[in-house]
C-alpha positions as CSV (number, residue, x, y, z in Angstrom):
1,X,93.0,97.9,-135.1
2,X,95.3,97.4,-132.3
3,X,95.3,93.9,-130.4
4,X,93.8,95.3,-127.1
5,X,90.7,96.9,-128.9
6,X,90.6,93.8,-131.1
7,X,90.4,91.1,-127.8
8,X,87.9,93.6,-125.9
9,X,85.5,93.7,-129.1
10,X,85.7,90.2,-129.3
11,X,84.5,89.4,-125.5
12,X,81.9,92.2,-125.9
13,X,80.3,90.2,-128.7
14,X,80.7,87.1,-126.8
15,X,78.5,88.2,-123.6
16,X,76.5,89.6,-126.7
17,X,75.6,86.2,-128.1
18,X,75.2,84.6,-124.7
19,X,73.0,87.1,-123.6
20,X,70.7,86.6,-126.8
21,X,71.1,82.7,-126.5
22,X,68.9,83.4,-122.5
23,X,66.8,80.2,-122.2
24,X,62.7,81.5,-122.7
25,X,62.1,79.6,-119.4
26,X,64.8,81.8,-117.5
27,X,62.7,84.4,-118.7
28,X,59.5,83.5,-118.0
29,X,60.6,81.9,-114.3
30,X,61.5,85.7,-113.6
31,X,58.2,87.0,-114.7
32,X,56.8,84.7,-112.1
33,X,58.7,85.2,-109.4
34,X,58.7,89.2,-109.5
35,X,54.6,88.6,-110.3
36,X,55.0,86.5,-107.1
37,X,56.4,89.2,-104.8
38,X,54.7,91.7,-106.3
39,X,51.3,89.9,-105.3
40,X,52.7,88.4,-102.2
41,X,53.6,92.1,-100.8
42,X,49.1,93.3,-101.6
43,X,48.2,90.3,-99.9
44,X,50.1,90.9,-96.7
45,X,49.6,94.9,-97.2
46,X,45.9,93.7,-96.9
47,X,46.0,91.0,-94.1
48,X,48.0,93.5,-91.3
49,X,46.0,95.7,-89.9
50,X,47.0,99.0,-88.9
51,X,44.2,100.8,-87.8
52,X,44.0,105.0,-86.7
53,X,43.9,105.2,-82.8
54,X,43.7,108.2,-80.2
55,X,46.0,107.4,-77.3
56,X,44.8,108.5,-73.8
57,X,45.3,107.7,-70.0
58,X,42.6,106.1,-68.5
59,X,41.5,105.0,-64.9
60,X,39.2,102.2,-64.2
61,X,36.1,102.0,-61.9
62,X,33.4,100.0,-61.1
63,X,29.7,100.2,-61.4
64,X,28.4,101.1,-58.1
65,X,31.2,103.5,-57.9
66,X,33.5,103.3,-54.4
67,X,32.1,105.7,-51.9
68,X,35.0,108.1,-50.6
69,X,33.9,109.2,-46.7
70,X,35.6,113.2,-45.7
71,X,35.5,114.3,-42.5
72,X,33.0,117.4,-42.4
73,X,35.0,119.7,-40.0
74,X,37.6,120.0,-37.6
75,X,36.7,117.6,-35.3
76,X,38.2,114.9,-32.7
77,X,37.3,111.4,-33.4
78,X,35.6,109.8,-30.7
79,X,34.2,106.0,-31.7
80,X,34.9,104.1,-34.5
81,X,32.0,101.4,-34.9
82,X,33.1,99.1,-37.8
83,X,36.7,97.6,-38.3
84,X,38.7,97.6,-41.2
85,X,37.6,95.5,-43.9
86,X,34.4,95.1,-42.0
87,X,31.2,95.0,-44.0
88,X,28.1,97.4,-43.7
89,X,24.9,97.4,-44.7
90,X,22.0,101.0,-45.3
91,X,22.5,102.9,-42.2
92,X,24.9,101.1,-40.5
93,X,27.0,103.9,-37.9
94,X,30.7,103.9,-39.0
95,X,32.2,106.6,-37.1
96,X,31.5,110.0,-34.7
97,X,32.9,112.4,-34.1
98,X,33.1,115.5,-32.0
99,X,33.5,119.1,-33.4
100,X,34.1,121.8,-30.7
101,X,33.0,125.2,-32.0
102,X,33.3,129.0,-30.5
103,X,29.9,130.8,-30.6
104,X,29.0,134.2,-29.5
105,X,26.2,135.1,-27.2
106,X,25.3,138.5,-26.1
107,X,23.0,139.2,-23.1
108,X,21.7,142.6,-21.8
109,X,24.4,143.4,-19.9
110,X,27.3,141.3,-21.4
111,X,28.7,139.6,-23.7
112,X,30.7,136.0,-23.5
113,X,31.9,133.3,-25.8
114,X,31.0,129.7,-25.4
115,X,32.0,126.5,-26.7
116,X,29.7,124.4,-27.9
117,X,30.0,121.1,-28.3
118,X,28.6,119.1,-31.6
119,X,28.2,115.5,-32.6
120,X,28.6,114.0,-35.6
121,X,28.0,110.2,-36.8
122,X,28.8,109.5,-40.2
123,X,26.2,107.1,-41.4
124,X,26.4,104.4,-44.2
125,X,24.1,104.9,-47.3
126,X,25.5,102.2,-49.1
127,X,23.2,98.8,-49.3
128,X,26.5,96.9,-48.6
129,X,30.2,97.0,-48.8
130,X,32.9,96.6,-47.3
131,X,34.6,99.7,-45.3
132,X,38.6,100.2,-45.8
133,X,40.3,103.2,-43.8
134,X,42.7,105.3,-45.2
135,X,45.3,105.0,-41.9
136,X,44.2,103.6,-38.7
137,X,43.1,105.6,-36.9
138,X,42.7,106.5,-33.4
139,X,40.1,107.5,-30.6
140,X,41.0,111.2,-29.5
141,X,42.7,111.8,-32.7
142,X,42.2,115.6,-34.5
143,X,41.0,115.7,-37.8
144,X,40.6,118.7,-40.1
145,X,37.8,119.3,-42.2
146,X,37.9,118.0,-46.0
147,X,40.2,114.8,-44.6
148,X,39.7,111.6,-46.4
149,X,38.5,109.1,-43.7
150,X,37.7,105.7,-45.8
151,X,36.5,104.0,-48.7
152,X,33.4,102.0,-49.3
153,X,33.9,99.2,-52.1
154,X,30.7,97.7,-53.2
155,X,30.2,94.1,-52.8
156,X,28.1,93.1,-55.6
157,X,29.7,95.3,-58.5
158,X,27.5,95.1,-61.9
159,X,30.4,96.2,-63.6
160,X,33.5,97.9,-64.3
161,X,33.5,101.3,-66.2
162,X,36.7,103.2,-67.6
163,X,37.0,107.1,-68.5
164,X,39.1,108.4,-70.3
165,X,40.2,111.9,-71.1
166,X,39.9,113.0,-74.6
167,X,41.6,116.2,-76.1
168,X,38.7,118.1,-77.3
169,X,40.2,118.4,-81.1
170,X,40.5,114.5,-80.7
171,X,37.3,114.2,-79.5
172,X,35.4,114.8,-82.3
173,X,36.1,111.4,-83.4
174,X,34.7,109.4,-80.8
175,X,31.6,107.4,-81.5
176,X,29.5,105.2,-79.2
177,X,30.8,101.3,-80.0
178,X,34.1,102.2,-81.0
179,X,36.5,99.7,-79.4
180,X,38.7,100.6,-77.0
181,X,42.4,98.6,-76.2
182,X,43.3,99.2,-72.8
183,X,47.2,98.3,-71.1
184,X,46.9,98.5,-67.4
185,X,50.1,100.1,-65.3
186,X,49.9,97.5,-62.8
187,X,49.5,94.6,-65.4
188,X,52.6,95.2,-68.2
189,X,50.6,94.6,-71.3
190,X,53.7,92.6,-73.1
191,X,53.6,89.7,-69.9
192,X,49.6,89.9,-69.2
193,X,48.0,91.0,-72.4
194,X,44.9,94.0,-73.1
195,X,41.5,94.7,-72.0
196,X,38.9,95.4,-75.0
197,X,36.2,97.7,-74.1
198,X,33.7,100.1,-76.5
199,X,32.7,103.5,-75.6
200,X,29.3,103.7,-74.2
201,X,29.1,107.3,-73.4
202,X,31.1,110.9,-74.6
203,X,30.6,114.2,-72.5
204,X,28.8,116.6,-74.2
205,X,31.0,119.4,-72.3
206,X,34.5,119.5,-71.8
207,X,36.3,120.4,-68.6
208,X,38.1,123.6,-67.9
209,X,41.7,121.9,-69.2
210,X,40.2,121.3,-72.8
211,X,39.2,117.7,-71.9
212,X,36.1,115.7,-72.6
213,X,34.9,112.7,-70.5
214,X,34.6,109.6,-72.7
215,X,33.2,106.2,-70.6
216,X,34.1,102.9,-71.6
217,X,31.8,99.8,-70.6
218,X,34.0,96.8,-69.7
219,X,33.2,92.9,-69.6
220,X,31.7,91.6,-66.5
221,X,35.3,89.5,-65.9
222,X,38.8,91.6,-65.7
223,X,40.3,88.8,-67.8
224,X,43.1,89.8,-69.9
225,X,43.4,88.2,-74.1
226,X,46.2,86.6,-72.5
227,X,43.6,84.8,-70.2
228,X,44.8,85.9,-67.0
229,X,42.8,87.4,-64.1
230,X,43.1,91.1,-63.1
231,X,42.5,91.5,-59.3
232,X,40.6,94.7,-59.5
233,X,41.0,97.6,-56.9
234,X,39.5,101.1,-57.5
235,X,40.9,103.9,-60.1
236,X,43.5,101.6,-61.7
237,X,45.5,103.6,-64.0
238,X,46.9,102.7,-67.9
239,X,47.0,103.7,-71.1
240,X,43.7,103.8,-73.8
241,X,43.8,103.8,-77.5
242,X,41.0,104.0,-79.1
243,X,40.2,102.7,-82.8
244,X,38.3,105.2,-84.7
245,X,39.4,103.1,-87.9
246,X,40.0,99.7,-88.3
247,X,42.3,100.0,-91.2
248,X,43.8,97.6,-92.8
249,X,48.1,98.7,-94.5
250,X,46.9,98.9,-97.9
251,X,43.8,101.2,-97.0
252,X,46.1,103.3,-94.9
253,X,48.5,103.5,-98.2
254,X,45.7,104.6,-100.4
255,X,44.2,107.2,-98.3
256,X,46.2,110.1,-99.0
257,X,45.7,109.2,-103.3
258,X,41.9,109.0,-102.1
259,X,41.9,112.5,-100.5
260,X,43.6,113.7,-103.5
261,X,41.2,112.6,-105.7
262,X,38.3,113.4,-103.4
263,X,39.7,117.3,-103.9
């Protein structure tokens, strides 16, 4: 046998008998730690959660809602009774306004075209609130019909409300009590934290661009789980997910097996 074959036998029977020489303990130690990692890897798989949401806009209200005041018809404004900011009570005047129209009247010998003046006073029907204008406006001023004039923001709100708008092959998976993490736009979620709501109500119908109407009831205070106060205003918009599972990593690993074997 030549040398080179001779020296390379040798040192394969050497790592041979060192390899058969392995300390039990060495052995077992690695059982333990790969037993280890194994378990450590089901225990975290089963402490994260990951549950299955249904992302969605959303824009949050209050209950009363804010009362949104539209001029009737072409008109010019004549007297503003309440200030910006001011608050009104039931039937308190806020402004009038004076709409000039052209009637026709035919007598037995002629007939002429008039103008007729009408008045119109736009009347409170809120308990109280407080009255904000959307520009300021201005005695003498024309304003066409359908304009937004003002808002009226409750005082005393009960609470605050959030709808969001479901895809209706998403819908179907809504249920009343699910909960529902909400990131304001104005509030970025990663600084101020999330709102938690659960769904209180779920259109029956959708709208005409394949939506359906899902309502979220909100806690009395617009604190955030980082503890911080959210100065509400009317129609704030964010982002919605809604949990329909609250599924923990390993669950979400197993379901497809389950849906195999459930075939």
């Amino acid at each position: 046998m030549p040398k080179e074959e001779r020296q390379k036998s040798m040192r394969s029977q050497h790592v041979q008998e060192l390899m058969d020489k392995v300390p039990n303990w060495i052995i077992r130690w690695g059982n333990l730690v790969l037993l280890f990692i194994t378990f450590s890897i089901f225990l975290l798989s089963w402490i994260i959660k990951y549950p299955e949401t249904i992302s969605c806009e959303v824009l949050v209200k209050s209950s009363p809602n804010v009362y949104q005041g539209y001029s009737r018809t072409n008109a010019i404004l004549d007297s503003v009774f309440v200030k910006d900011g001011g608050v009104i009570t039931k039937n308190h005047p806020i402004l009038t306004t004076i709409a000039l129209t052209n009637n026709n009247y035919s007598g037995e010998k002629e007939s002429k075209k008039v103008k007729e003046v009408k008045q119109d006073t736009l009347i409170s029907d809120f308990s109280k609130g407080i009255i904000y204008y959307t520009k300021k406006w201005r005695k003498g001023e024309k304003i066409t019909a359908g304009v937004h004039l003002f808002n009226i923001v409750p005082q005393h709100i009960n609470n605050y409300l959030a709808e969001l708008k479901i895809p209706v092959r998403e819908a179907k998976k809504i249920k009343l009590g699910q909960a529902v993490k909400i990131k304001l736009k104005d509030y970025p979620y990663k600084e101020n934290g999330i709102i938690t709501g659960q769904v209180d109500g779920i259109a029956a119908i959708h709208n005409t661009d394949g939506f359906n109407t899902v309502t979220v009831i909100l806690p009395k205070k617009m604190i955030t789980s980082f503890d911080k106060k959210v100065d509400f205003k009317q129609d704030m918009e964010g982002s919605a997910e809604v949990v329909i599972q609250d599924l923990r990593l390993l669950e979400r690993f197993l379901s497809p097996f389950r849906e195999i074997l459930g075939k």
